[in-house]
FITI-387352 format. One record per atom (N, C-alpha, C): residue in one letter; x, y, z. Coordinates in steps of 0.02 Angstrom, whole numbers, plus 50000, padded with zeros to 5 digits. Layout:
BEGIN
aXYZ/...
***
This chain:
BEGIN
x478965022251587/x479635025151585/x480135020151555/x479965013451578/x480525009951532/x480515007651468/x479865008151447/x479695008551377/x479875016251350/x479975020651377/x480325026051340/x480965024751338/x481215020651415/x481835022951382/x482225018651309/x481795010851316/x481945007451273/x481795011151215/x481515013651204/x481505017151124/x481905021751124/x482185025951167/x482735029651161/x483415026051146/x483495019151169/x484045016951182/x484005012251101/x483615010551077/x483455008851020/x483605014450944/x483495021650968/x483395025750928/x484365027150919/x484685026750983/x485075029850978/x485645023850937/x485475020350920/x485685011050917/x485595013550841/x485235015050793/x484845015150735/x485305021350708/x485425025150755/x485795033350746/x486745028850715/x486685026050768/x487445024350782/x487575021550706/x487155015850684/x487135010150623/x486995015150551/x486885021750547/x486575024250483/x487375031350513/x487685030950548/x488325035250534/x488765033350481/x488815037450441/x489535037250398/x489995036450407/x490755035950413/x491295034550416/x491645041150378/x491625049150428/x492155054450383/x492895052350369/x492815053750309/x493845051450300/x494045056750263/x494725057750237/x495055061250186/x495455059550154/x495665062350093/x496215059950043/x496515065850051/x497315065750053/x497845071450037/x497765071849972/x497955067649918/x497965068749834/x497515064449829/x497145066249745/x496415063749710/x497065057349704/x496165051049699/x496715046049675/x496375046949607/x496105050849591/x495815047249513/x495295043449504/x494935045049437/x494385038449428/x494365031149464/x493815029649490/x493915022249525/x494185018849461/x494535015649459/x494855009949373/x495115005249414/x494964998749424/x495294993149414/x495894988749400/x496134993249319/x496494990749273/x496974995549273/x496865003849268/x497445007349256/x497565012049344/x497275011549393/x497255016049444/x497745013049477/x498105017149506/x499015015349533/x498915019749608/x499335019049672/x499435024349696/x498905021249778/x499155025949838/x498735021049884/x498005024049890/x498085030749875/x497255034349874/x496835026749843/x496975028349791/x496645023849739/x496585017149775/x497095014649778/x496935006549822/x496555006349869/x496225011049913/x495935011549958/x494895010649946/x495055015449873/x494575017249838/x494435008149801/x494845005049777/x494744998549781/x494444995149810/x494784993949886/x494864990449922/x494034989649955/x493684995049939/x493044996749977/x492754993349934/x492644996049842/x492374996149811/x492344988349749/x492824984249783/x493084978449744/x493224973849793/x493304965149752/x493424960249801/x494004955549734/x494454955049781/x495134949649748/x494804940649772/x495374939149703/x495134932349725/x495104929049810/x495934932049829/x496034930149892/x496054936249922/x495704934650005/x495764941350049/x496344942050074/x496424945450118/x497184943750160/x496764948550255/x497024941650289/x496764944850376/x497354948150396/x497234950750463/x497594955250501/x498224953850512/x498274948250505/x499024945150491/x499374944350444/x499074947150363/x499274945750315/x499204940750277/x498794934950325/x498854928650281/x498104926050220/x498264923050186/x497634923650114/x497314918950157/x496504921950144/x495954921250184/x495434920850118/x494894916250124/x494224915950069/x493994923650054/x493934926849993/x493734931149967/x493074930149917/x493364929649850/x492974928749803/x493084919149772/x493574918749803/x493704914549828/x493384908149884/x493144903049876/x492774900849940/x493554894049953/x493794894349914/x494574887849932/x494674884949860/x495344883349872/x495844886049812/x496454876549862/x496534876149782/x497154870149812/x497734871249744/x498484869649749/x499014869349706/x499174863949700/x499334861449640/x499734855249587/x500384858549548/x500794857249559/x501374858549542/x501384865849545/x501214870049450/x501444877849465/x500614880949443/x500044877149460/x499414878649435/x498934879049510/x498684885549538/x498244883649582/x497524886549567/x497114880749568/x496414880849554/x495844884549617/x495564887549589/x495214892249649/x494364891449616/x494084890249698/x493274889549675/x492924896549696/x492674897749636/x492284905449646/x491564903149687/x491604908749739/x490684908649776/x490214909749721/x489604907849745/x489044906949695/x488744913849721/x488894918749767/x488504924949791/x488794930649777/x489204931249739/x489634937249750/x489304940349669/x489154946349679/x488844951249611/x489244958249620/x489324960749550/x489564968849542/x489044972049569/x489094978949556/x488884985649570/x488084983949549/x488164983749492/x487474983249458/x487044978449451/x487104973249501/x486734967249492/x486784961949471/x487564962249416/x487734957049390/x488004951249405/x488074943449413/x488414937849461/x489174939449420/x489634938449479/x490364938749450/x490604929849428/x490734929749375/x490944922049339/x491754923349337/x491694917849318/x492694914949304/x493124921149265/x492674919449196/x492714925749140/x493004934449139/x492624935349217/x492874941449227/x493544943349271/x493714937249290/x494254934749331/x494674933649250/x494814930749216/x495284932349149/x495134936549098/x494484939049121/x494674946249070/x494954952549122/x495034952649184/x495484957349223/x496074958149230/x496454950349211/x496944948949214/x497504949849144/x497064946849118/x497224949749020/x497384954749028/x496674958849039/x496694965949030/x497424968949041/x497624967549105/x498214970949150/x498854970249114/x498794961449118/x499484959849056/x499424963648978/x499024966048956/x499184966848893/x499144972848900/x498854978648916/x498874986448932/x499704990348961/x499914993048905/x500504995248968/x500335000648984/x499845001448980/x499555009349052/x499195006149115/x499085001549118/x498864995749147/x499404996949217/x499274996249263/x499394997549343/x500094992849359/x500404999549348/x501274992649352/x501564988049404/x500994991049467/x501174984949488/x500534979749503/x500144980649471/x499794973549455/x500154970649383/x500344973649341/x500724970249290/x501274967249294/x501654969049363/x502274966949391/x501954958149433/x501414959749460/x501324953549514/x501024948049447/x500614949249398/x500464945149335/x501004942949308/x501604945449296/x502164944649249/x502114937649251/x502064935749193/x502164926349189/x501794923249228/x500964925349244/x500464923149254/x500094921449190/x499814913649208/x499274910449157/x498624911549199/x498154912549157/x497394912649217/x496884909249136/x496424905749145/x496004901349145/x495454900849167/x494584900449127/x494064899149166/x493764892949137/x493734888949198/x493414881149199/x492664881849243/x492314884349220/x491624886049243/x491544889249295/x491564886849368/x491554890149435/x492134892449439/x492814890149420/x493034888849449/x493864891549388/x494344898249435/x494744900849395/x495504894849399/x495794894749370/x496464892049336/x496824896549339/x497544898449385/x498014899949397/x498764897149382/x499104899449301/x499844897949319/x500414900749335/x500814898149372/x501324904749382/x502084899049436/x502484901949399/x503134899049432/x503364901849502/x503034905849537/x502994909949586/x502854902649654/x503134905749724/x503254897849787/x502224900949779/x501984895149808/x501084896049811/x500914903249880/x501324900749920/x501294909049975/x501304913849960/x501914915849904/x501824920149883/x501244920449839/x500984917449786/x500704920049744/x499964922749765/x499684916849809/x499084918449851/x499184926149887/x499574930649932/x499624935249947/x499544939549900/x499804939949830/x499964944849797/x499174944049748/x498874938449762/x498334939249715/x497814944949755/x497964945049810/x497404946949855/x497704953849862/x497994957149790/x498074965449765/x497784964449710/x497454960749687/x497124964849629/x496214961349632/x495914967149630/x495264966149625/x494864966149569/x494284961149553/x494104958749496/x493534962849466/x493814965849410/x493214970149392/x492744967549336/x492254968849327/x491634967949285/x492104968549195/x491884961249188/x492234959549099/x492074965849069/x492434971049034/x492344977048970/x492214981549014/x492164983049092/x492004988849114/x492464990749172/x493034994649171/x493804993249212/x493504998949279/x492845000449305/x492645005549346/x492115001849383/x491934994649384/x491334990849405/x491704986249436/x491574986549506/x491864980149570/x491304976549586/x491574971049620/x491054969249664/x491014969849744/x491394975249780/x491644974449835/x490934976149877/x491094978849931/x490554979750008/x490004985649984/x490694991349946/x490324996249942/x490325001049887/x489795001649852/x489645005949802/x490015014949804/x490375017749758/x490815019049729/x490545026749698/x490495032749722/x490175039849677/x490315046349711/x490725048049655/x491235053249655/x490795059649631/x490705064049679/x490625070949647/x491075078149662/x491295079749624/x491935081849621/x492455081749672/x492415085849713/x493005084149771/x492785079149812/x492475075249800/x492145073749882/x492075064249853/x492025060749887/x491965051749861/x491465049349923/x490905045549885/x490325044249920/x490455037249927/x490335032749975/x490525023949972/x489845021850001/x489325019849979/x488745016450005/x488945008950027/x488535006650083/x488614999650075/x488144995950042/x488154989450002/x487744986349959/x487844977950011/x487294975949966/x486994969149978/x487754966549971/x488084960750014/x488774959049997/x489004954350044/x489184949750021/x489454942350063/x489754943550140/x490164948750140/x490524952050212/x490024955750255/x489204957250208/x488854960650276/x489184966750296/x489264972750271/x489514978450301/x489154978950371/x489614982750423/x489124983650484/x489154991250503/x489374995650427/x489405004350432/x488835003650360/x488475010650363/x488425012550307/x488695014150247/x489465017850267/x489715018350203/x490315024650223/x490865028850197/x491005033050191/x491075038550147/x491445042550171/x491295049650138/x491995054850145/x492285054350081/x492895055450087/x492805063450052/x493415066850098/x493565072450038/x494065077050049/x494405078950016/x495135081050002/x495175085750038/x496015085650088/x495935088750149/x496905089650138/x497215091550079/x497945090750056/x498585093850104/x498355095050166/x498855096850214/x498895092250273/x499355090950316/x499175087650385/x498935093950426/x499085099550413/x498915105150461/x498055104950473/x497705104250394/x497095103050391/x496645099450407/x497365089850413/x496775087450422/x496835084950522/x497525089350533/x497335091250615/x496605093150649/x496895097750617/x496225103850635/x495595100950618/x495385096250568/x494815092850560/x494695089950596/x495245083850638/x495345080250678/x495005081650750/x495265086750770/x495145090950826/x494655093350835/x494045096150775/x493445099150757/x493065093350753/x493255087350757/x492895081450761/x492455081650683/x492675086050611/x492545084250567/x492885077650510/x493245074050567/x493555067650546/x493535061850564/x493255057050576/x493295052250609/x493995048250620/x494155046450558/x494985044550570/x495435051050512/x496005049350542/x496555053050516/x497295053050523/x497595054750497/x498655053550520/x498795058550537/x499065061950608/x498985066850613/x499835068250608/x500135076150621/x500545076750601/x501245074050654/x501845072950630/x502185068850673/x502375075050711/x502325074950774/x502425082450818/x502495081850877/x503025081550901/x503125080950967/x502585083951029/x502395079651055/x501785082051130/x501035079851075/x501015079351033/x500345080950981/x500015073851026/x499045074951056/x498905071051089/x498275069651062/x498005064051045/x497215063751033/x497105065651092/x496035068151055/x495815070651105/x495495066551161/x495085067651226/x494695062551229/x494255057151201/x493965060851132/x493515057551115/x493805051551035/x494365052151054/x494975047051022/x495395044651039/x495645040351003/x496155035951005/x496705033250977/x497315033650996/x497945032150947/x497965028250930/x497995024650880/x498325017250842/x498805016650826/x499395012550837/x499925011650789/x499885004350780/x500095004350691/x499794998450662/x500504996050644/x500684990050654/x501284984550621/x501564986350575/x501534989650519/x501574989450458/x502424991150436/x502344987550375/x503114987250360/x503174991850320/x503394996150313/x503315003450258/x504045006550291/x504295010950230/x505015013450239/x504765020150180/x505155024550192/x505305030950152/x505995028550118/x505995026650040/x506295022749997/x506685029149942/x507325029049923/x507425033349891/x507825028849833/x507685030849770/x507835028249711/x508435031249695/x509065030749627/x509425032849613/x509775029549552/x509695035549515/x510005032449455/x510715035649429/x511025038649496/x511695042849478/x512175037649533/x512545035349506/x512905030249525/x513495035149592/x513495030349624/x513735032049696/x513415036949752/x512585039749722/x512355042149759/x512115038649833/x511955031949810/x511515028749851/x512045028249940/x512705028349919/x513025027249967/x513445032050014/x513365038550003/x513225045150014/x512595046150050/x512055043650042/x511315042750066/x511395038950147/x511805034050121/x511825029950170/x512205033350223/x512775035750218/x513195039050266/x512825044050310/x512335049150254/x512005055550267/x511455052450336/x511155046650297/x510605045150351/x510845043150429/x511365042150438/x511625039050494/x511585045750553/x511675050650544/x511625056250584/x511105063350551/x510725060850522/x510385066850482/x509725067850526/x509345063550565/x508875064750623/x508965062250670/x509025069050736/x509305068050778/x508685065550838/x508945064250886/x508465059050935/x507835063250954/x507145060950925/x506465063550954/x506375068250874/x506895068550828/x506415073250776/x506095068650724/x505935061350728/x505435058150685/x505085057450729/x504985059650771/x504295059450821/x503955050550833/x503405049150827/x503145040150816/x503155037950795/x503425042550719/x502935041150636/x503685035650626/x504285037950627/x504625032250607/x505465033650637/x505835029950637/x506635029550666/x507205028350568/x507575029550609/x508215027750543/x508155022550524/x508315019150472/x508415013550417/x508985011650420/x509055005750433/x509915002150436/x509694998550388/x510314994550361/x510454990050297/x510064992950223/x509694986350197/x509384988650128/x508754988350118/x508584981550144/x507834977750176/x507684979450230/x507014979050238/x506624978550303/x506704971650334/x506964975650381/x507174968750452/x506714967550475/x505784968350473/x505504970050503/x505064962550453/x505574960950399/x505114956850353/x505614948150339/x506014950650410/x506664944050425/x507254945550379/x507604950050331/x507954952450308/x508484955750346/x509394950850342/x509614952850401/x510024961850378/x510204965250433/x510414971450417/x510994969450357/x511264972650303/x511844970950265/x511794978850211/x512394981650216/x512504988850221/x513024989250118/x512984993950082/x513324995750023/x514214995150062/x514414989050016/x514954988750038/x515514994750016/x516084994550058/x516794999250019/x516575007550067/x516955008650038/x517035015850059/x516705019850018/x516605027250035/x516335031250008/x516655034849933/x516295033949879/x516345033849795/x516785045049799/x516815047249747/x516925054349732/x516355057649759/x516575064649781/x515955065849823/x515665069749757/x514965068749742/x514455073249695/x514515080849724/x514465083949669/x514215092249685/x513655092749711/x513205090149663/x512465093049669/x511985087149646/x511505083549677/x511245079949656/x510275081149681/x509815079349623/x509255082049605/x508695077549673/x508265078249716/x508185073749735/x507295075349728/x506885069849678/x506165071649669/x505635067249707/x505105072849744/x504825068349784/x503835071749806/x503415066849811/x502705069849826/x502635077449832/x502395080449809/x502305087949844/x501565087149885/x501815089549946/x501005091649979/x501165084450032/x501635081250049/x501815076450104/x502205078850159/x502125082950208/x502425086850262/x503055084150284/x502655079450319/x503165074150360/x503645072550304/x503625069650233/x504275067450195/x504495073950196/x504315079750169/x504855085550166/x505175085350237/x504945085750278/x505395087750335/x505805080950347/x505865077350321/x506395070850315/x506715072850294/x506605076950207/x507125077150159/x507465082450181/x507195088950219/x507585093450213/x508185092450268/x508065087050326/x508515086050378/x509205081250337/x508825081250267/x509665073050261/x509725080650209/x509525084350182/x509945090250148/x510495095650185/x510025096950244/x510385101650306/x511065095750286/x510965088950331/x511535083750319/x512135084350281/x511795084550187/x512045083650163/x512655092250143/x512415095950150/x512445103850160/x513355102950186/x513355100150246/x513675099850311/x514715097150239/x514295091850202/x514895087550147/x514955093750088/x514535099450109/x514705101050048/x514315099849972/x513835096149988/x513365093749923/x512845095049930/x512405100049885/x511895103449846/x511385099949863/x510865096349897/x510265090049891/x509745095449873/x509685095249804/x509225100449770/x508375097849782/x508135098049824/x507535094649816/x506785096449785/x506675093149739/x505985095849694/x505325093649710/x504785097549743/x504305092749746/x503995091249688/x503575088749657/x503085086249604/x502405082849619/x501925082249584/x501325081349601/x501345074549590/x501105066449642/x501345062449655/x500865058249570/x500435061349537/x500575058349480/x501125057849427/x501345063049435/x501905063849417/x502605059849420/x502515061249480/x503315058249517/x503315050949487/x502705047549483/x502545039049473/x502825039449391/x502455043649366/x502705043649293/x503365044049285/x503795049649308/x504465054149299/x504925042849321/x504565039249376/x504915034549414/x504665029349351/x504285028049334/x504175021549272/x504545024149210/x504615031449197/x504925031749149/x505745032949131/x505965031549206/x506515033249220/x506715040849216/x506375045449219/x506525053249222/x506675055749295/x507115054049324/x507325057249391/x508275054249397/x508515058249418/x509165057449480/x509025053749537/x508815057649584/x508715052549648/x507605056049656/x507375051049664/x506935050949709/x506505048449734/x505925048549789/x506035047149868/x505235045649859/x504865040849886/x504025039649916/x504335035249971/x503645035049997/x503545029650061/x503145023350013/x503405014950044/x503425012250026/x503015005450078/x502525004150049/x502054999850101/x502254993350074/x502684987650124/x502834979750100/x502454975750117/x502164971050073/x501774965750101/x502134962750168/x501614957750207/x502084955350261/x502404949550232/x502764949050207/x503234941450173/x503934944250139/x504224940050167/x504734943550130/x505094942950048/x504574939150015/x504464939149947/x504234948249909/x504184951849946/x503944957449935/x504654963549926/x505214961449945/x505644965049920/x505934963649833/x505704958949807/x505814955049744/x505564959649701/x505164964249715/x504664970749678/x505544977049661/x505794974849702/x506634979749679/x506804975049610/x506974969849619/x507264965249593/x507174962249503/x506654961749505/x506454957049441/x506454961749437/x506694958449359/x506634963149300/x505794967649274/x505304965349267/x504794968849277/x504444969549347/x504664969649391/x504564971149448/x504194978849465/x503614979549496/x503334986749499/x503804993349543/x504434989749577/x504794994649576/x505494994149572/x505444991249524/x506224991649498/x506494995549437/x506385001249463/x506095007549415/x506815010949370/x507635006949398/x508195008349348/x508295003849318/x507894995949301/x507954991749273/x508684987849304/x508874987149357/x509114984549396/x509324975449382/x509764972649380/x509994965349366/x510724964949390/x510784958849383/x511394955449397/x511344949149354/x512064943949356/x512094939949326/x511914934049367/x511784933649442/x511594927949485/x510784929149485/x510544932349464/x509904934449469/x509354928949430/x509744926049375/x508924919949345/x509264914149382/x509814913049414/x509814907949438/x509624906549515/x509544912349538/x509294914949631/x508434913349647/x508234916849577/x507254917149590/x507104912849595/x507304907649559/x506844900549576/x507124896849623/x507504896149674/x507624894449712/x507124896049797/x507074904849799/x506804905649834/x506014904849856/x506034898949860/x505224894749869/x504984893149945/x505524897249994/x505354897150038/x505434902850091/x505334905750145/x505604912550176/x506094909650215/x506594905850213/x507134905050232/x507664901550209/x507584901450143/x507994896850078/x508734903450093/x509124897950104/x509994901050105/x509994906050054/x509694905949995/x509764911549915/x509804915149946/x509254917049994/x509084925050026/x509494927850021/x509974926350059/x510774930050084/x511124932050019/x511104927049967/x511644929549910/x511164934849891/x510454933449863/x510334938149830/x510284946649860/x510234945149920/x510364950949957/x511134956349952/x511664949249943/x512484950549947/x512534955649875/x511994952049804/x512244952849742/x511624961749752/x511364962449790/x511044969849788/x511194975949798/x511814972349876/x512004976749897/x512674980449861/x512784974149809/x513454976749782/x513444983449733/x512654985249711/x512574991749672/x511734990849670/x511624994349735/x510774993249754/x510534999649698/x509794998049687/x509495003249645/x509165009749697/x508815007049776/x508565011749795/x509135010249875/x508845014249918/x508995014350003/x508365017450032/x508235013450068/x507835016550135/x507985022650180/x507795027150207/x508045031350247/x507695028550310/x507175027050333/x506775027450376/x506215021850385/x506355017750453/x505765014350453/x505155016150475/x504465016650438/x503985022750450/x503435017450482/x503265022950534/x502495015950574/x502035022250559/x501375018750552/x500645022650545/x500465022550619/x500395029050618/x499925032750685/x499405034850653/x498835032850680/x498085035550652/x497725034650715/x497365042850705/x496855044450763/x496035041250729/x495925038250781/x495115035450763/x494725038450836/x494215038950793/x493535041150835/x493565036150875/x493415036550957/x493565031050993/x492765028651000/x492245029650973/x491405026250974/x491575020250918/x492255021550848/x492315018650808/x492675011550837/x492385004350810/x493005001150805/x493344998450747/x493874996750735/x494344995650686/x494924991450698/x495124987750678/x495544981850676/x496194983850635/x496914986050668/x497474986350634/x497794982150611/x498114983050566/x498564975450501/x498984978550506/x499444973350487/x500194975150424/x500114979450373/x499464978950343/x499234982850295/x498964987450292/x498944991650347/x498214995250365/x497694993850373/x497175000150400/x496435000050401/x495954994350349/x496434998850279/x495714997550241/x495874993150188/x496534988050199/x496544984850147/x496434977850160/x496274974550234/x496224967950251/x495404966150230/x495314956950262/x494784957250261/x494464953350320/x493954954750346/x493284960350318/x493454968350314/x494174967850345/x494004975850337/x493844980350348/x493414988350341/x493124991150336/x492414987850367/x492184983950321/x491694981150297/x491484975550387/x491964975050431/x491934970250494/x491784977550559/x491964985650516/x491844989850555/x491414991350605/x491254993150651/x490674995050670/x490574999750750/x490165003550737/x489915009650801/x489865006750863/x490145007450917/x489935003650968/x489405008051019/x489725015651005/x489055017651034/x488985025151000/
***
C-alpha cells in the first residue's frame, strides 16, 4: 500500500510539472519581432521568448541575464556575455548579435520607438565575449533600460534566446520551454485571445484560465481555488494633448469625475504630473483655467472596459462645463500609430513606468518613446545631464519647466489586480508577472 501510494504521489508530481500555464491576450500583439514589435502583448511575448543583456528582479534592480557582470569607466560599460546562452535553433548567442540588434533598432524607423528612444545616442561594440556599451545616460539608469530590449539572432528579428520557444497558430500562441540557463520549472504556456474582461471573467471562473485581470467591480471575489494579487506597479492612465489648454481642463475634470468606490482596486485619482509613487513630488499646471473648448476629440484602445468607463466618467464630468469629450475608440495599433505620428487631439493608454525615476524622461527628450508632441523647452539640454542621480536638485526645475505647458496628464493611478490559480506560484514586481527575472521561467506548480 505504500508503494502505491508513492507512485500515486509521484504520478500526481509529474501531472503537476507537464501543466501548461492558460493565459490570454485582449489584442494580437503581432508577429514575435524583436526589432519592430511595440505594445505590452508583444513584450510579454518577448519576455518569454528572449533574454536582454541585463535582467531586472522583483525590485526592479539589473540582475545577470545574458549578461554574467558588467563594470563602467566613465560613459562606456563593458558587459561579459555567458558562454551558455543559445537561440531557438541551437545557435550560441556572441557579442555580434548584441550589435547587430542594436544597429538594427537605431537605424530602422519602424523599428520599436521605444527601444529606439532608450538607444538614442547609444554606442554598442563587440570585443569577443564581451559587448561595449556607450552612452551619456547616469550607469542606473542605463543598466535598467537595457534590460527592455532583448537580443535577437544577427539577420533574423523573430529568433530569441529566452526560456521559451515561441509558435503561433492563428489565434492561439504556444510557449514551450527549452534547454536554458534559468531552468524553466513550467512547461510552457498557451495563450489565446479572449478581447473582453466579461470573457475573460467567465474564463476565470470556468477555471479555463489560470491567471487573469478581472474586471474592476465592486464585491467581484476570486474563487476558492484562487487568489488575488496586487502587484506594486507604477502605471497611470496617461492622456496626451496636442490642443493647447486642454490638458488643464483635464486636470480640473479629474478632481471630481470618480466618485468614492467607482475605480474599484484597479486604481484612485492622479494628483500632480509624475508618479509620486516613483519619488516625484505632487506639482499641479500652474494659473487658472485657459478659454473653455467646445468640443474636444479624445482617442483611445477600443476593446479596454475599464479605460472606457474612466473616460466616459471625466466626459459625464466634462458634460456638466458644457464641453463635448467626443470619445473615439480605435484599434490599439492604431492609436500607437495615430500617437507617433502625431494624428490625435487628446488621447489616452495606460502607461507602465520603470521603477526609477529616470523613467519619466520618456515625456521629455526629444526622441523620447513618449514624447509623442515633440515637447521641449529651453532649460532642457542644460537639465539632462545633470540628472545623474535620483535626487539631483534638477529634478524639481525640470519638473517646474513641464509643468509650465505639460504634453500629457495622468488621470489615474492604476494598480494590477490579477487572479492566479492558487496551485500556481508567482512572484509580483513593479513590473509585473512576466517581465522580471527568472520570471515566468522561476514559476512553478506546487500541487
Amino acid at each position: 500500500m505504500k508503494r502505491l501510494l508513492f507512485v500515486l504521489l509521484a504520478s500526481l508530481s509529474l501531472a503537476a510539472q507537464g501543466r501548461i500555464v492558460e493565459e490570454s491576450f485582449q489584442r494580437d500583439p503581432g508577429p514575435l519581432d524583436f526589432i519592430h514589435g511595440e505594445g505590452h502583448e508583444q513584450a510579454i511575448l518577448q519576455a518569454l521568448a528572449g533574454d536582454a543583456l541585463v535582467g531586472l528582479d522583483t525590485q526592479g534592480r539589473p540582475v545577470p541575464r545574458l549578461a554574467l557582470a558588467w563594470n563602467t569607466r566613465g560613459k562606456t560599460t563593458r558587459l561579459r556575455l555567458r558562454r551558455d546562452a543559445t537561440f531557438a535553433d541551437g545557435t550560441a548567442l556572441k557579442s555580434e548579435d548584441v550589435v547587430w540588434t542594436f544597429q538594427s533598432i537605431q537605424a530602422d524607423p519602424t523599428a520599436s520607438p521605444t527601444k529606439r528612444g532608450i538607444l538614442d545616442g547609444v554606442g554598442v561594440a563587440a570585443s569577443g565575449p564581451e559587448v561595449l556599451v556607450t552612452s551619456p545616460r547616469p550607469p542606473e539608469r542605463l543598466l535598467r533600460e537595457l534590460g527592455r530590449i532583448p537580443i535577437a539572432k544577427k539577420g533574423t528579428a523573430s529568433v530569441g534566446s529566452g526560456p521559451f520557444t515561441c509558435d503561433r497558430r492563428g489565434g492561439e500562441w504556444f510557449l514551450k520551454a527549452r534547454t536554458h540557463f534559468l531552468h524553466p520549472r513550467i512547461p510552457g504556456f498557451h495563450f489565446r485571445m479572449v478581447p473582453d474582461e466579461n470573457g475573460i471573467l467567465d474564463s476565470l471562473q470556468k477555471g479555463w484560465l489560470h491567471i487573469g485581470v478581472p474586471p474592476a467591480r465592486k464585491g467581484l471575489q476570486p474563487s476558492a481555488d484562487q487568489r488575488e494579487i496586487h502587484q506594486p506597479t507604477h502605471a497611470q492612465v496617461v492622456v496626451w494633448s496636442r490642443q493647447k489648454g486642454a490638458l488643464k481642463w483635464l486636470e480640473h475634470w479629474r478632481r471630481d469625475a470618480f466618485p468614492e468606490g467607482f475605480l474599484g482596486a484597479k486604481g484612485r485619482p492622479s494628483r500632480g504630473l509624475w508618479p509620486e509613487s516613483l519619488g516625484h513630488p505632487v506639482l499641479e499646471i500652474p494659473g487658472g483655467l485657459p478659454a473653455k473648448p467646445g468640443r474636444l476629440e479624445l482617442q483611445y484602445a477600443a476593446g479596454d472596459d475599464y479605460l472606457q468607463k474612466v473616460l466616459m466618467a471625466l466626459r459625464a464630468r466634462a458634460g456638466k462645463d458644457g464641453v463635448d469629450l467626443d470619445l473615439r475608440p480605435v484599434d490599439s495599433a492604431l492609436l500607437y500609430q495615430h500617437l507617433t505620428e502625431g494624428k490625435f487631439q487628446l488621447a489616452c493608454a495606460t502607461v507602465l513606468f520603470d521603477p526609477h525615476p529616470w523613467a519619466v524622461l520618456e515625456y521629455v527628450e526629444p526622441k523620447g518613446p513618449m514624447n509623442f508632441t515633440g515637447w521641449s523647452h529651453p532649460s532642457l539640454p542644460g537639465l539632462l545631464p545633470r540628472l545623474q542621480t535620483a535626487t539631483a536638485p534638477e529634478w524639481r526645475d525640470l519638473q517646474k519647466a513641464w509643468s509650465e505647458d505639460p504634453a500629457a496628464l495622468p488621470l489615474l493611478d492604476f494598480t494590477s489586480v490579477v487572479w492566479v490559480d492558487a496551485r500556481l506560484e508567482v512572484t509580483p514586481s513593479p513590473i509585473g508577472l512576466y517581465l522580471t527575472t527568472p520570471g515566468p521561467s522561476g514559476w512553478r506548480w506546487i500541487r
